[in-house]
Residue, then its C-alpha position, 0 to 999 in steps of 0.5 A: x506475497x510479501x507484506x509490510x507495515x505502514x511504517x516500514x513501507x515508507x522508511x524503506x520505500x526506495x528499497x521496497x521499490x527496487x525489490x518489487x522491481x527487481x523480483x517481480x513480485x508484489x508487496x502488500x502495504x498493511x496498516x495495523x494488519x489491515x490491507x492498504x494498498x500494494x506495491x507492484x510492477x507497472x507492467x502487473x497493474x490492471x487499469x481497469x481495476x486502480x488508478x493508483x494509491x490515490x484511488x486506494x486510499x480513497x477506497x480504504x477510507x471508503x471502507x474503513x473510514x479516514x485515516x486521519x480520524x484513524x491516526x488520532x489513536x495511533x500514538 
């Protein structure tokens, strides 16, 4: 799988979508290494596991706090 940053995710996102598209093939978004969400095709989604990236950041301040207190540090 491949894996990017934050912040490259969201300067390429409509180009990460069209690959994930295209290739079928998920990509990991990290944010300073750590697991923040995944882009995937809609077809290889489990419902019953996400609601989507809302229910993932919800799950990733859950587990590793908020990201706006997070981003304080992020120069």
């Amino acid at each position: 799988m491949k894996t990017v940053g934050l912040f490259e995710a969201k300067t390429r996102l409509s180009e990460l979508c069209r690959e994930v598209a295209r290739t079928g093939q998920d990509i990991l978004v990290t944010r300073r290494g750590v697991p923040l969400t995944r882009l995937c095709p809609p077809e290889k989604k489990n419902p019953g596991k996400s609601s989507g990236i809302l229910a993932d950041l919800a799950a990733f301040e859950k587990k590793y706090g908020s990201i706006s207190a997070a981003s304080a540090d992020f120069p």
